[in-house]
C-alpha positions, 0 to 999 in steps of 0.5 A: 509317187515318184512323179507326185515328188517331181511335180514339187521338186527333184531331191537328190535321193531320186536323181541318183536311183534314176540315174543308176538305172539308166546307167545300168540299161545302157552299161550291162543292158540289164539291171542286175539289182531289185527294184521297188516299185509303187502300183495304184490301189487295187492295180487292175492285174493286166497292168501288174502283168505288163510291168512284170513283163517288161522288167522281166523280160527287157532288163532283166530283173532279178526280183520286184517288189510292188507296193502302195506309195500311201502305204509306204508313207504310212510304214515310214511314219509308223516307226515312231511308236504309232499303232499298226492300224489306222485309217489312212487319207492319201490325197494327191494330183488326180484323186483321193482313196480312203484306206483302211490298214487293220494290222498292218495290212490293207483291207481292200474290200473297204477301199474307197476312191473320190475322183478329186485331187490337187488338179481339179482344185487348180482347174477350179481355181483358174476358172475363178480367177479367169472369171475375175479377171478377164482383162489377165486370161492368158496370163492365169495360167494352170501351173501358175494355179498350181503355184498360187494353190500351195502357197496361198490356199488353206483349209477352213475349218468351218466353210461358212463361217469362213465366208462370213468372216470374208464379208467384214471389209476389215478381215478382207484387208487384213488376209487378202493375197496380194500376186503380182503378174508380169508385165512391162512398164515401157511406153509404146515409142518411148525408145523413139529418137528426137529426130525419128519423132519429128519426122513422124510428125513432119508425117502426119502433117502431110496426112492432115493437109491432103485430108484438108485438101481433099476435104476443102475441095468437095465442100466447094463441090456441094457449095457450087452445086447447091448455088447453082440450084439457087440461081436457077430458082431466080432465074425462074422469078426473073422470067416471071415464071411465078408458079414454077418459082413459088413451088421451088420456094416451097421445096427450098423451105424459103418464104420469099424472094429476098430470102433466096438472094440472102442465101445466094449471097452467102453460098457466093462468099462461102464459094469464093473464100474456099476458091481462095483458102485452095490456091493458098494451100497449094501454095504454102506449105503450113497446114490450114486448120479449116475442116480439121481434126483437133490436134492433140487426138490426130499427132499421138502416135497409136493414131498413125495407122487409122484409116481415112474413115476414123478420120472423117468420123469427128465431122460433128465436132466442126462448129467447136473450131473457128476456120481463120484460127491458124493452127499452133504446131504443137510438140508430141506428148509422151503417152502416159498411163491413166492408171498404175500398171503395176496394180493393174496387173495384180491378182487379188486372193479372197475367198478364193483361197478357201473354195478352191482346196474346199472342193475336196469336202464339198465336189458340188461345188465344182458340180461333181457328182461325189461324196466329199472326204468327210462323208466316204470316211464315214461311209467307210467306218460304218462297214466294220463293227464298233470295236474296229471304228474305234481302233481305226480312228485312233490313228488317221493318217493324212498323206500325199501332196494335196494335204499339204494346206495349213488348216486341213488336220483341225478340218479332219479332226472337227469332221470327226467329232461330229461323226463319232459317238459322244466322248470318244477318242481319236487322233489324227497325224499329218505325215511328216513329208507328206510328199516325200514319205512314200519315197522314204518309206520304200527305201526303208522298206527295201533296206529291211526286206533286201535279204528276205523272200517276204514281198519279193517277185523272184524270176522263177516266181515269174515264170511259174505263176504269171505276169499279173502274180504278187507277194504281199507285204505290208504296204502291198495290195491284195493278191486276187488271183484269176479264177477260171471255170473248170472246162471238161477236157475234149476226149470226155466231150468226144467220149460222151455222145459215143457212149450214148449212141452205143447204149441206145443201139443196144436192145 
């Protein structure tokens, strides 16, 4: 119970009771006062025994007293007036137990435990939102689940109707949960001086012109290679080699002689203007727009990093630019989002509010192979005869930090109409600090019972009876003792096949 409280928050009362303790370990070495200690229910006696054990025999403990922290809560809420037995749900982080209390005692043959509490629900919940969201993965994190699960989550009363109701637009804007993540609004080089700007750009103004450069010199290559390949065809028609020259024709795609002259024309010209747009660029220092990329994509500043591939890669879009424009310096625009951040970083709670705490009710629908709370309380009450399902239903007590969710008293209740016989009674009570009552509860236990034996493991009783050895008490377990077989002592053993022989001998 103690770590269940510290999982919400660290009261005072449970400061003080540690810091006693440890106090007392390192001041006397011992701890010379009782101590109050919750078990599981039905704590296998193994683990009952190496805790008396290392109370017993490292601080030295005058007397322990072991107990169920849903039963203590069950003894702090019982002082007001309500009845000695009941049915008590305790739903926490790892698990739910059904257990039923007949005057005031635990019946632990009918104890029933479902492997889903408060963890599991927080799991399923960031699996949910993880799937929604996937752009936030690393951001929905388990405790922050954990979080969105206590305040936003509720129980509904009938989960299909629910869901039904969630399909109307309206009820969805109307009880949507709005969760803002984290994040940070500053632009990438927003912190960037105007100096240290302009001498990035001055940067990538060099880039592009060694691109041009380079660029403008193997398109002259291709040009030359290409028109030396035509004069050789012409040569071929002036040395009226006519068949070489018409299969040459053929392999150009060309039709005639005057088509050849017409393309030689123009790869001269295209030659002798690249010749020319070289020795100008090596001359001024202005970057040629000729071959280049469009501006405003190459000066942003994410782009100062890509290689000479990605650069190369806007080679189809060539004929959109005219090459004796002169290229207009342009400044650098700040990047500005396309969208608002602040939303983009925010969770919206649907109908994951009601199917994540629903998993309690319904474990299919994590795939788990379980009976849900509604179907083990039912489970249990047909084990005891109808006058005790009356009298145990008469008081239902819901506790433990996983039934904190507004909505789970009036499931339990409806549940229960549906299971009971027509026009019977029952009730149903949430604890009043369902967190904190199993503290309270111990402490008020122990404040009454200080100067009694009744629930207390002396030393004695230790040394006498065992490490796995309890007193019950109200809010205690069952004690089951060990049982071994009788073994027949050794010398009978020895004796008998002694005897046997002797008998045998005699005639």
């Amino acid at each position: 119970c103690l770590k269940e409280a510290a999982r919400i928050s660290i009261p005072g009362c449970l400061l003080h009771a540690f810091t006693i303790f440890l106090f007392s370990c390192l001041l006397q070495g011992c701890v010379d006062h009782p101590i109050v200690l919750t078990e599981a229910v039905c704590n296998p006696l193994y683990s009952r025994q190496m805790m008396s054990e290392l109370l017993f025999e490292c601080y030295q403990v005058p007397k322990v007293s072991y107990g169920v922290d849903s039963l203590y809560s069950f003894y702090h809420n019982r002082r007001q007036n309500w009845p000695c037995s009941g049915l008590v749900i305790s739903s926490g982080y790892q698990c739910t137990h059904i257990l039923p209390v007949l005057e005031g005692r635990l019946d632990a043959k009918n104890c029933k435990r479902i492997n889903l509490g408060g963890c599991q629900a927080a799991v399923y919940l960031q699996r949910l939102l993880q799937l929604k969201y996937p752009g936030h993965f690393a951001a929905i994190t388990l405790s922050r689940m954990e979080e969105i699960l206590h305040e936003h989550s509720y129980i509904a009363e009938d989960y299909i109707e629910e869901l039904q109701k969630w399909r109307s637009p309206e009820y969805y804007e109307n009880n949507v949960h709005k969760m803002q993540l984290p994040f940070s609004n500053k632009l990438l080089g927003s912190t960037l001086t105007s100096e240290e700007k302009q001498e990035r750009r001055q940067q990538q103004l060099r880039r592009l012109q060694e691109l041009n450069a380079r660029r403008r010199e193997e398109k002259l290559q291709l040009d030359q290679e290409r028109l030396d390949r035509l004069l050789y065809v012409q040569e071929l028609l002036e040395d009226g080699q006519m068949d070489q020259f018409h299969k040459a024709l053929v392999e150009l795609n060309m039709d005639s002689a005057e088509e050849l002259q017409s393309y030689i024309n123009k790869l001269s010209l295209s030659v002798e203007q690249t010749k020319q747009k070289i020795l100008q660029a090596e001359v001024n220092i202005e970057v040629d727009v000729v071959d280049s990329k469009p501006e405003t994509p190459d000066l942003d500043p994410l782009s100062s990093e890509q290689s000479l591939e990605d650069v190369e890669s806007i080679n189809e879009f060539e004929p959109l630019f005219a090459e004796d424009q002169p290229e207009v310096e342009k400044p650098v625009a700040a990047v500005q989002p396309v969208f608002n951040l602040a939303e983009y970083h925010q969770l919206f709670l649907g109908t994951e509010r009601i199917r994540a705490p629903e998993i309690v009710f319904q474990p299919s629908l994590i795939g788990e192979d379980q009976a849900g709370v509604a179907e083990t309380m039912q489970y249990v009450l047909e084990r005891y005869p109808k006058e005790q399902q009356a009298i145990l239903v008469q008081n239902v007590f819901l506790t433990g930090g996983n039934t904190m969710y507004p909505g789970l008293k009036a499931r339990v209740q409806k549940e229960l109409l549906e299971m009971r016989p027509f026009q019977s009674s029952f009730q149903v009570h949430l604890a009043s600090s369902p967190v904190l009552d199993a503290w309270y509860g111990a402490r008020d236990w122990a404040v009454e019972y200080m100067t009694r034996e009744e629930g207390w493991i002396t030393r004695k009783d230790y040394e006498e009876k065992g490490g796995e050895y309890l007193k019950e008490h109200c809010a205690s377990n069952v004690y089951v003792p060990i049982r071994l077989p009788k073994q027949a002592p050794r010398a009978a053993e020895a004796s008998a096949p002694s005897r046997a022989l002797t008998s045998s001998e005699q005639p």
